[in-house]
LUMNU-153722 format. One line per field, with one value per residue (C-alpha): x, y, z; residue in three letters; chain; residue number from 1. Coordinates in nm, 3 decimals. Layout:
// LUMNU-153722
east	c(X, ...)
north	c(Y, ...)
up	c(Z, ...)
aa	c(ALA, ...)
ch	c(A, ...)
i	c(NUM, ...)
// end
This chain:
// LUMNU-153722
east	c(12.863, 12.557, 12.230, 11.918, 11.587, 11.361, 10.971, 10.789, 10.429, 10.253, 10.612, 10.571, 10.928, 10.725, 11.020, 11.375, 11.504, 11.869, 11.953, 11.955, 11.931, 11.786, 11.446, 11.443, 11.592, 11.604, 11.373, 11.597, 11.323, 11.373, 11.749, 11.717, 11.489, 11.778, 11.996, 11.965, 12.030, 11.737, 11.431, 11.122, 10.898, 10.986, 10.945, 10.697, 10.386, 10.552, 10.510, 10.811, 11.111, 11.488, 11.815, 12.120, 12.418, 12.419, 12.791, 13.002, 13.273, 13.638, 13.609, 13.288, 13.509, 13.770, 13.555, 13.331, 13.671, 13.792, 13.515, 13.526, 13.870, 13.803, 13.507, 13.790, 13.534, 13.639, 13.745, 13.556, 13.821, 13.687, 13.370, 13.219, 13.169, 13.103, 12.808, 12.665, 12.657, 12.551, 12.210, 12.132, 12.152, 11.820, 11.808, 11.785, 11.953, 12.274, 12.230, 12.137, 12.470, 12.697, 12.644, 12.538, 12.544, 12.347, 12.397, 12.126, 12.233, 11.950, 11.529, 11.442, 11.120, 11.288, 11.068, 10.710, 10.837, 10.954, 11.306, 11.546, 11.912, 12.073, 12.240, 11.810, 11.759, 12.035, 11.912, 11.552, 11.690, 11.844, 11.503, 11.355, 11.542, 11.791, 12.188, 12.398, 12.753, 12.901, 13.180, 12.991, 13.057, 12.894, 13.160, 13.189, 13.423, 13.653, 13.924, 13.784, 13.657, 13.971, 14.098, 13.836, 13.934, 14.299, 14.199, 13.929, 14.224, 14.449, 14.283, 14.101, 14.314, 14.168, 13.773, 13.584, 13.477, 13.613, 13.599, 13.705, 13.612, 13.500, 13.119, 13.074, 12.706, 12.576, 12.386, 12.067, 11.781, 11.678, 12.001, 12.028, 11.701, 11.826, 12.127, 11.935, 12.094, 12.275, 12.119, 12.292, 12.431, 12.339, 12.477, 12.505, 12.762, 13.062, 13.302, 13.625, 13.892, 14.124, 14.458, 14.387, 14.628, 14.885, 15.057, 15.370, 15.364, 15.513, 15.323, 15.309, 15.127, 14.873, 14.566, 14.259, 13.882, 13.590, 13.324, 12.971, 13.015, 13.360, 13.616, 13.925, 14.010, 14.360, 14.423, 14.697, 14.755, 14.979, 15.121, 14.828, 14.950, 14.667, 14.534, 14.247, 14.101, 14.104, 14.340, 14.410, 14.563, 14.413, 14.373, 14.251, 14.495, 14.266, 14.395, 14.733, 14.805, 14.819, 15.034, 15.244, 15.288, 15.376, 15.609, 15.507, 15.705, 15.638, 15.819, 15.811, 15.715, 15.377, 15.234, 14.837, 14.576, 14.172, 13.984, 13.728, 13.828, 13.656, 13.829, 14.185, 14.399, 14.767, 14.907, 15.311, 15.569, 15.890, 16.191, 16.459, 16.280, 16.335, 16.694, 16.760, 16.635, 16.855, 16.830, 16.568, 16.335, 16.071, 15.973, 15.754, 15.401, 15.256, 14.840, 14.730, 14.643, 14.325, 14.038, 14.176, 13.832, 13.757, 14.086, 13.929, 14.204, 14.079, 14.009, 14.045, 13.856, 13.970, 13.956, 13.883, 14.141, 14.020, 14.071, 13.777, 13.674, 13.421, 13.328, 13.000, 12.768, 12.960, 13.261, 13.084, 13.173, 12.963, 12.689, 12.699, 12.760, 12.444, 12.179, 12.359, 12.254, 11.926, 11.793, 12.007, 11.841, 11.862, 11.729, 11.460, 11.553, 11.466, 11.449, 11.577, 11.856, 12.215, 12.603, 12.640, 12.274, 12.348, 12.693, 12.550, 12.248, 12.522, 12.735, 12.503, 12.395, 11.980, 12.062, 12.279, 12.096, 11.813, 11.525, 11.625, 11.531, 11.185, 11.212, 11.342, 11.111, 11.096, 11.210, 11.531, 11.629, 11.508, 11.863, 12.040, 12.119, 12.027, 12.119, 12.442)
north	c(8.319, 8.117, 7.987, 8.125, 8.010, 8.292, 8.229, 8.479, 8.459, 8.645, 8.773, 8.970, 8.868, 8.669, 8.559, 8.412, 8.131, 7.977, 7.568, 7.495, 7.083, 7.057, 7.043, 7.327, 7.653, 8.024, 8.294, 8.545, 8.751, 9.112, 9.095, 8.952, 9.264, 9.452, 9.301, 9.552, 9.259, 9.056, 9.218, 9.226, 9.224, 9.022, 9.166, 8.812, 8.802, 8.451, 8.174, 8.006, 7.903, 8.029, 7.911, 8.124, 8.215, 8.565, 8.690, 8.958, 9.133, 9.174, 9.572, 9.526, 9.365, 9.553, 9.927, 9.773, 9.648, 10.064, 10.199, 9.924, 10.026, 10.361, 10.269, 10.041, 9.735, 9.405, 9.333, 9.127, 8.799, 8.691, 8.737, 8.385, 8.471, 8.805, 8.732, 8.461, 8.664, 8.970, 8.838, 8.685, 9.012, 9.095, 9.401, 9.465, 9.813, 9.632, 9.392, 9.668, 9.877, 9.508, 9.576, 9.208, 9.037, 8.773, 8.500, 8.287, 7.980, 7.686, 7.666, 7.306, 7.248, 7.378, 7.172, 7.375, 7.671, 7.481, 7.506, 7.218, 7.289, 7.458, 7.695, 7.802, 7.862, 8.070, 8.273, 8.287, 8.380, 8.695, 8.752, 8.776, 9.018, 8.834, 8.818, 8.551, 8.495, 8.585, 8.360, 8.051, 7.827, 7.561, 7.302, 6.970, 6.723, 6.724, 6.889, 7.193, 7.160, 7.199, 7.450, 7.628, 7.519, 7.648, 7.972, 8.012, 7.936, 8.161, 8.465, 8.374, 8.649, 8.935, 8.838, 9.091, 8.776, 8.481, 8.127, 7.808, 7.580, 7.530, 7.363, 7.111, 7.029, 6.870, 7.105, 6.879, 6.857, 6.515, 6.382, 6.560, 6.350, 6.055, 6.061, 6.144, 6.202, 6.030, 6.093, 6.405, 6.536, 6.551, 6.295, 6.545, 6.791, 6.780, 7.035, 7.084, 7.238, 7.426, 7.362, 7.515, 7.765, 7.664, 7.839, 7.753, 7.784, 7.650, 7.377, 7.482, 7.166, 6.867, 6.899, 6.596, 6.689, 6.399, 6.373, 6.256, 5.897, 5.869, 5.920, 6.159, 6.363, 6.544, 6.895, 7.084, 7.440, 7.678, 7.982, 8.188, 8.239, 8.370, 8.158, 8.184, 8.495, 8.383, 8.383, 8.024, 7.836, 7.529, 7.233, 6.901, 6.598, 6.328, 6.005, 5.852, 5.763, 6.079, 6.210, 5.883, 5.943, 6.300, 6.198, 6.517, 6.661, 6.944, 7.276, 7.138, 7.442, 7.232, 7.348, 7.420, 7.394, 7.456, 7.149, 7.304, 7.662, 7.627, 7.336, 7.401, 7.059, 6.967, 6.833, 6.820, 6.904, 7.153, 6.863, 7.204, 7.360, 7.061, 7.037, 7.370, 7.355, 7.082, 7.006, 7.264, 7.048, 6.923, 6.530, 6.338, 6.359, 6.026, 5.960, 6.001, 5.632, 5.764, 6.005, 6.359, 6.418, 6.128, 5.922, 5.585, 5.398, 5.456, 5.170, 5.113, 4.893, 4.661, 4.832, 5.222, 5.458, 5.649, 5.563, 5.597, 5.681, 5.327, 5.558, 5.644, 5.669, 5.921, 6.107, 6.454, 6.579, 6.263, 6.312, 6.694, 6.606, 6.369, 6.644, 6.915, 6.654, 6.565, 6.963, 7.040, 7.090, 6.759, 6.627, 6.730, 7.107, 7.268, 7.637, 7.885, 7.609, 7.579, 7.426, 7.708, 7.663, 7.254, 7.348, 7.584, 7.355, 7.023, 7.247, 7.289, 6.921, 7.001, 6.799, 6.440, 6.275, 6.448, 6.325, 6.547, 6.814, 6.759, 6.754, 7.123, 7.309, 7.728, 7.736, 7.526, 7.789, 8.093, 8.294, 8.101, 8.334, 8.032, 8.314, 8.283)
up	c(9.696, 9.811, 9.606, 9.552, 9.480, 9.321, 9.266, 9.061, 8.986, 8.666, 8.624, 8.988, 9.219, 9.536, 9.735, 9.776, 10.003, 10.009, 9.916, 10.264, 10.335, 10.013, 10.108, 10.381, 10.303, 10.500, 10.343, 10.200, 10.056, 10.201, 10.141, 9.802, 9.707, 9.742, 9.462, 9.156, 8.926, 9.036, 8.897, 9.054, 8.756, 8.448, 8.070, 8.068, 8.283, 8.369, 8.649, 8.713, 8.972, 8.882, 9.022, 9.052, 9.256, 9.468, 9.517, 9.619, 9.307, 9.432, 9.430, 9.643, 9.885, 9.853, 9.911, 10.209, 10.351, 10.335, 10.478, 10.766, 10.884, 10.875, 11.147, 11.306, 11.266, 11.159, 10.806, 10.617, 10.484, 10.182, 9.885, 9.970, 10.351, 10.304, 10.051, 10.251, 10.547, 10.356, 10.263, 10.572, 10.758, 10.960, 10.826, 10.477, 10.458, 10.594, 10.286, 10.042, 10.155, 10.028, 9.627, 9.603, 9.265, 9.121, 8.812, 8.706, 8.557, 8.652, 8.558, 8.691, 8.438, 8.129, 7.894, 8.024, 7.863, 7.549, 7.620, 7.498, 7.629, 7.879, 7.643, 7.566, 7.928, 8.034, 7.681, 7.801, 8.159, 7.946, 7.765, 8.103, 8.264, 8.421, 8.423, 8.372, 8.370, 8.023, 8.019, 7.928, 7.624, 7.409, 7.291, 7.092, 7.282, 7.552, 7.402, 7.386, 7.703, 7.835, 7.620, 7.772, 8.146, 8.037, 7.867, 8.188, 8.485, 8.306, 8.308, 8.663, 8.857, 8.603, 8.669, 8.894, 9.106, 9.295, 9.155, 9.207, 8.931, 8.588, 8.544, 8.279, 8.207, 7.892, 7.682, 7.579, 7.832, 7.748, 7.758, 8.126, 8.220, 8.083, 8.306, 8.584, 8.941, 9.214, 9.600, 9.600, 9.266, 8.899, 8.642, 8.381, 8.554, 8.693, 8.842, 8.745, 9.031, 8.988, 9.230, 9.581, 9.669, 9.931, 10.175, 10.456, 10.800, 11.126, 11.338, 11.710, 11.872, 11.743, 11.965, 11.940, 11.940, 12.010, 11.800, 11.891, 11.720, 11.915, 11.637, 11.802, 11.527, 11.547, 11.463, 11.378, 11.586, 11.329, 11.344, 11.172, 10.789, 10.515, 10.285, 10.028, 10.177, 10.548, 10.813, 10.906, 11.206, 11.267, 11.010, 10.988, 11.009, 10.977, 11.124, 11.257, 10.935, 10.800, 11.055, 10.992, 10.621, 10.655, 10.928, 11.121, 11.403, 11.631, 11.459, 11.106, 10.832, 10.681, 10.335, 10.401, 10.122, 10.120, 10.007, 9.807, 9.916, 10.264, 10.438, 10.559, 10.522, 10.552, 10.197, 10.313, 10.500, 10.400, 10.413, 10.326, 10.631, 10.859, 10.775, 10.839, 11.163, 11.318, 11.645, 11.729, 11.543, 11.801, 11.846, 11.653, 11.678, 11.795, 11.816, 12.206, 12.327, 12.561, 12.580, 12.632, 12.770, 12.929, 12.952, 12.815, 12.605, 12.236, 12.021, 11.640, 11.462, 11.163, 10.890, 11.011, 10.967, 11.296, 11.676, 11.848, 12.237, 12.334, 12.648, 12.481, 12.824, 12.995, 12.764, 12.709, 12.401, 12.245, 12.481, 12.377, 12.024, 11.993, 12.134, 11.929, 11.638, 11.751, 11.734, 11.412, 11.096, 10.912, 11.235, 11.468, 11.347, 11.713, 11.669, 11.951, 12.102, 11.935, 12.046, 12.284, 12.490, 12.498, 12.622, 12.853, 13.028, 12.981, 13.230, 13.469, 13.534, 13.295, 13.039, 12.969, 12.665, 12.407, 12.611, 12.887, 12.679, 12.709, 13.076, 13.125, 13.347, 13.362, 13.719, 13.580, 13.349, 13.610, 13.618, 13.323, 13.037, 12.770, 12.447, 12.553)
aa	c(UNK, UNK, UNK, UNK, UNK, UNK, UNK, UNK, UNK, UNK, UNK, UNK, UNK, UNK, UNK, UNK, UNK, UNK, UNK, UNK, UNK, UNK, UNK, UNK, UNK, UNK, UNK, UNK, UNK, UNK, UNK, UNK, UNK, UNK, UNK, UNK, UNK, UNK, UNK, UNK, UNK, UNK, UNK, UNK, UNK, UNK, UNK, UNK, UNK, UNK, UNK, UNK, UNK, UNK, UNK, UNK, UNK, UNK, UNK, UNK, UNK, UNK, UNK, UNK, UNK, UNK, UNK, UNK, UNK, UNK, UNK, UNK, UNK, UNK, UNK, UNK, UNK, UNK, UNK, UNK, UNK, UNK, UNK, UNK, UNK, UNK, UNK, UNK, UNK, UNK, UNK, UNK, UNK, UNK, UNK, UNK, UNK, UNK, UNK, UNK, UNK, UNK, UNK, UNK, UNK, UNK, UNK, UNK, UNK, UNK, UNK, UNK, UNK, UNK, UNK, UNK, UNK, UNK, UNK, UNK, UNK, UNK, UNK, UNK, UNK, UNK, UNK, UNK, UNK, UNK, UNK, UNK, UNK, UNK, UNK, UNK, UNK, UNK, UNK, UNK, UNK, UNK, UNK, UNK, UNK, UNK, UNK, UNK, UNK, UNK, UNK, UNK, UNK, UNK, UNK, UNK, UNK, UNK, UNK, UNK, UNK, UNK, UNK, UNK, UNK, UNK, UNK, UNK, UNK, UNK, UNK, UNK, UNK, UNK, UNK, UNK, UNK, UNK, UNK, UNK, UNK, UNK, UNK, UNK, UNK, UNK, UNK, UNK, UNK, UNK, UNK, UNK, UNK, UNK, UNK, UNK, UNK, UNK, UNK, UNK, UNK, UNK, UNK, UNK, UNK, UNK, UNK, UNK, UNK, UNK, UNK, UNK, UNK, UNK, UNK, UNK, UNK, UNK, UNK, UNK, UNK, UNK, UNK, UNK, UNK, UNK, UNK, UNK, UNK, UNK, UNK, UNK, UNK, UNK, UNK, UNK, UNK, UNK, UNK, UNK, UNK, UNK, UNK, UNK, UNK, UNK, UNK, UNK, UNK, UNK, UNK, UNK, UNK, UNK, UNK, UNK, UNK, UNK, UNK, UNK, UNK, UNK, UNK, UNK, UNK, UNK, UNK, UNK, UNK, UNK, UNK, UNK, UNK, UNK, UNK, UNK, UNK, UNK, UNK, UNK, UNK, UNK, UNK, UNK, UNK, UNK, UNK, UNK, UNK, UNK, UNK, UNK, UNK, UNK, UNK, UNK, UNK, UNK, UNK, UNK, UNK, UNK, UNK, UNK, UNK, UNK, UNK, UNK, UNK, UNK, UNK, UNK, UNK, UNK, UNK, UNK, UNK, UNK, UNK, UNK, UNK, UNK, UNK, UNK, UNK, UNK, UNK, UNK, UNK, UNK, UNK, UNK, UNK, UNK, UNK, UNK, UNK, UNK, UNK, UNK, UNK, UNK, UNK, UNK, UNK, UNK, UNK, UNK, UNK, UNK, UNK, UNK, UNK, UNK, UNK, UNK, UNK, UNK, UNK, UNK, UNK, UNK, UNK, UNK, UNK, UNK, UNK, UNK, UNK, UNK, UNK, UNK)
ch	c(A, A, A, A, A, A, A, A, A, A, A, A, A, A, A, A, A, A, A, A, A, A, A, A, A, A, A, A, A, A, A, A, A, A, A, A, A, A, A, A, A, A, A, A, A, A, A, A, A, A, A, A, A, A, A, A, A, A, A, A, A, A, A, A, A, A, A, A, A, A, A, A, A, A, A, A, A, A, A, A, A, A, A, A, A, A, A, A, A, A, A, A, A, A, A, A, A, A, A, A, A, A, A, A, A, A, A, A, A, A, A, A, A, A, A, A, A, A, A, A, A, A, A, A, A, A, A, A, A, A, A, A, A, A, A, A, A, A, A, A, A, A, A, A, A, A, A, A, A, A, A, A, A, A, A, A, A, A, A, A, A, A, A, A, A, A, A, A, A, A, A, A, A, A, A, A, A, A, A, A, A, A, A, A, A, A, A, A, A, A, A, A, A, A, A, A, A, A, A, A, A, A, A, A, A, A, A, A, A, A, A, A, A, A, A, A, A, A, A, A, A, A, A, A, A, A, A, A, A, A, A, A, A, A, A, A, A, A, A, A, A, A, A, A, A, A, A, A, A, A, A, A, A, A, A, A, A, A, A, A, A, A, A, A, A, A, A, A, A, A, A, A, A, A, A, A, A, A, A, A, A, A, A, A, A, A, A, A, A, A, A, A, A, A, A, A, A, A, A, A, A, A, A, A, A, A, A, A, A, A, A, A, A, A, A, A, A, A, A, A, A, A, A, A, A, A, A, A, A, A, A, A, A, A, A, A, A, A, A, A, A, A, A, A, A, A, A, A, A, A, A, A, A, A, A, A, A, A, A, A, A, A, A, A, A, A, A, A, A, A, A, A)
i	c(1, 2, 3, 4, 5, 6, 7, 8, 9, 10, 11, 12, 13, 14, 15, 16, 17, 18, 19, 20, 21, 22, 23, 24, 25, 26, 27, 28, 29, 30, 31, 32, 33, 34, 35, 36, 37, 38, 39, 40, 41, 42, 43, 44, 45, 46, 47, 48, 49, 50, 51, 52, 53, 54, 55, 56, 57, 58, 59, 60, 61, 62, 63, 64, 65, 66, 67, 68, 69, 70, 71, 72, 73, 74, 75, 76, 77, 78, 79, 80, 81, 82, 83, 84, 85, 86, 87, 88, 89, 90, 91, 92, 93, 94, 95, 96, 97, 98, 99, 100, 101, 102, 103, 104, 105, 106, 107, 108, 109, 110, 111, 112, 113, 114, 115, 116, 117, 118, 119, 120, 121, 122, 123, 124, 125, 126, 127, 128, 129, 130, 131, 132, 133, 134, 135, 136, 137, 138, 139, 140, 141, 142, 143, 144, 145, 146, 147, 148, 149, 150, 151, 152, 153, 154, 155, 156, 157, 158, 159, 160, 161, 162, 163, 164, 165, 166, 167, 168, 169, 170, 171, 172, 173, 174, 175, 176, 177, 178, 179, 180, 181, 182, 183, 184, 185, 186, 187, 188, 189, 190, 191, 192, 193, 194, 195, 196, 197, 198, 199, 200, 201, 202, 203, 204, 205, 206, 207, 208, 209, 210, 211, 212, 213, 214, 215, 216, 217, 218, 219, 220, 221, 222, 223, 224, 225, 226, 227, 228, 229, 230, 231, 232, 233, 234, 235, 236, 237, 238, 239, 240, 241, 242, 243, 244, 245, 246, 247, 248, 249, 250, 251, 252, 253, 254, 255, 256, 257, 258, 259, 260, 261, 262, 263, 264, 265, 266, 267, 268, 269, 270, 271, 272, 273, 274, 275, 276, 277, 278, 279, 280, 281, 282, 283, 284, 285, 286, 287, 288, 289, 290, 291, 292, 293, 294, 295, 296, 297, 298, 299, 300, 301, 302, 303, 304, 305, 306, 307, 308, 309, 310, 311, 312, 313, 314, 315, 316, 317, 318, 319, 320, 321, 322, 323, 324, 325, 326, 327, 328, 329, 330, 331, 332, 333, 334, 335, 336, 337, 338, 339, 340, 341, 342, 343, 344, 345, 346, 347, 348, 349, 350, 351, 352, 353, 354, 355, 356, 357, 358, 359, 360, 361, 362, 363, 364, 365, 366, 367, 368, 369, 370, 371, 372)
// end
């Protein structure tokens, strides 16, 4: 699923917004109004800011994905994406049809309302009105924590929702803010993984995409195989020496993981597979030695595992890739202009560097479809 911020004032439901950049996040209000699990009105007349997770159950899924092909639209691949999507429909009787869920499971100033562990708040939480997930446990060391982690993966198939992980958080809140937090994570929590599921499927070709510092990444093209709720054909191979270590060839069978459940990744290749094949079994794959955009010989610096284009006045996928960072979010956050406009006016001779944005005149655009 995604998380959700929920404010409530006097106990009335005010609004909803997502985790966004951390500090920015999209107003989800109308679509979170929708979710019969968060109530609008607490049993306490209340102030207060709540943390949770909205999600999408299997048999949701599963129903939504029936009446879709009877309508022949497209099937919705997995409960994450379908969620996430879900409540950031425009319309809220789209989200309202999706049966969305919601856990609470974080108040950020527990001690204002007297509360001294975590195991209190997600109490209070119930007290209030809210849900929480059930299967949460208080335990005394780390063996039972992963007794519980064993019992927990075991039955993971048989929950009504999708999940990846185990949380561990310690229980006490002033031991939480005596551990404090790194720039982006708490000190007091920590997720446990469980192994990403894995799945085989031929390589066709190795393709290499430039980034806006430079770095050629290359990328495996596969025949498309299903994996984790998504159909999947192109992964991530890193650097040369990944492709050296896995001592890839064109036609190998590769095994195909999700890092994290979202980012598809090559882990190995099938050796049985290889043999079997013989002499249909395609050449090696060796790292390109120039640009394929620009054709500048790459360069790779001591000590960086990547190869990197030096072109950096004139190769256009880092020109491209530098504006498309200067409007993003976590940067100038321009509204109204995304990949596809930049691509667009970069096309058509407008724009070469971010300061050309500011240059753009109507009569430039007159004719250009810029939603595009």
């Amino acid at each position: 699923g995604l998380s959700v911020s929920l404010h409530y004032e006097n106990g009335i439901f005010v609004s909803a917004s997502t985790r966004g950049n951390g500090v920015v996040g999209e107003d989800i209000t109308h679509n979170v109004k929708t979710i019969k699990s968060i109530p609008l009105k607490l049993k306490e007349p209340v102030t207060i800011e709540v943390r949770g997770e909205i999600f999408m159950s299997k048999d949701t899924l599963k129903k939504l994905n029936e009446e879709r092909k009877e309508k022949n639209l497209p099937l919705l691949q997995n409960t994450r994406n379908a969620a996430a999507g879900s409540i950031r429909q425009l319309d809220s009787k789209v989200a309202a049809k999706r049966n969305l869920d919601a856990f609470l499971y974080h108040l950020p100033n527990p001690l204002d309302y007297g509360i001294k562990t975590h195991h209190e708040a997600l109490e209070y939480f119930n007290h209030l009105g809210f849900k929480t997930n059930p299967n949460n446990k208080v335990v005394k060391n780390i063996d039972e924590v992963m007794a519980y982690i064993h019992e927990k993966g075991t039955l993971r198939d048989s929950l009504p929702y999708d999940i990846d992980g185990i949380v561990i958080k310690v229980d006490s809140i002033e031991t939480q803010q005596k551990l404090g937090y790194t720039a982006k994570t708490p000190r007091w929590a920590i997720a446990y993984k469980f192994k990403a599921e894995r799945a085989c499927t031929p390589l066709l070709k190795v393709t290499y995409q430039v980034g806006r510092t430079g770095a050629v990444t290359p990328v495996a093209n596969m025949e498309p195989v299903q994996l984790a709720g998504t159909v999947v054909k192109r992964a991530s191979l890193h650097n040369e020496d990944i492709i050296n270590q896995l001592d890839l060839h064109e036609g190998d069978h590769v095994y195909v993981e999700k890092a994290g459940e979202i980012i598809p990744q090559i882990v190995g290749v099938d050796l049985e597979a290889r043999k079997e094949l013989g002499d249909k079994l395609g050449e090696k794959v060796m790292f390109i030695t120039h640009c394929p955009e620009c054709g500048a010989k790459l360069v790779r610096y001591p000590g960086e595992a990547a190869h990197y284009c030096p072109n950096d006045t004139a190769c256009p996928p880092q020109l491209k890739g530098r504006i498309e960072h200067f409007i993003s979010r976590d940067a100038m956050n321009i509204d109204s202009i995304g990949p596809e406009t930049v691509d667009y006016y970069f096309e058509r001779g407008l724009i070469r560097d971010a300061a050309d944005l500011y240059q753009l005149r109507v009569e430039d655009l007159w004719g250009f479809d810029a939603t595009r």
